[in-house]
C-alpha positions, 0 to 999 in steps of 0.5 A: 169479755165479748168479742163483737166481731161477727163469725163472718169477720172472723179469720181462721189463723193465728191469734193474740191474748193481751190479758191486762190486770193490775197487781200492785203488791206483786214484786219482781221475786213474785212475778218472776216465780208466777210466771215460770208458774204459768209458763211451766202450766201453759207450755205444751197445751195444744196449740199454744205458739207463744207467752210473754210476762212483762209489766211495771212495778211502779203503776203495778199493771202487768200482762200476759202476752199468749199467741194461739194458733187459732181462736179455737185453741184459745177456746179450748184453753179458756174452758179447761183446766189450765186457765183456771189453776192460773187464775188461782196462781195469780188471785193473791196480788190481782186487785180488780178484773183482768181484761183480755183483748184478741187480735188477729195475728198478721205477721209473716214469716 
């Protein structure tokens, strides 16, 4: 997935990850048990703010919600490890390729 902002339009500061995919086979017990996985995987990794799981069982398109403190972070996090040992966690119910969209996060306070 490309980002086609320039460097220059690019802000140094908080970061959203909305990571969509699609699992039609995953259950509630599932997804349950695969997000305290990936949050007990994630919490802690430097720079991680925040991660959410939510979805909807009947079209089976699910998310994972990640807050960054910088894009730097998010890169960090993309090239190691963790993300990685999380694609392997999720790989039996994901039918398709995830996308991932970023976003600025303005939010104050």
């Amino acid at each position: 997935m490309t980002d086609e902002r320039t460097e220059a339009e690019t802000v140094d500061g908080p970061v959203v990850s909305l990571i969509e995919w699609q699992a039609p086979t995953m259950t509630r017990p599932d997804a349950e048990r695969l997000a305290a996985e990936t949050g007990a995987a994630l919490r802690g990794l430097p720079g991680l703010v925040e991660i959410r799981f939510f979805g909807d069982f009947q079209s089976g398109t699910h998310y994972y919600f990640q807050v960054w403190e910088s894009r730097a972070a998010l890169e960090r996090y993309m090239s190691g490890e963790a993300m990685l040992r999380i694609r392997d966690a999720a790989a039996p119910f994901v039918a398709g390729r995830p996308s991932r969209r970023l976003f600025d996060d303005y939010t104050v306070g």
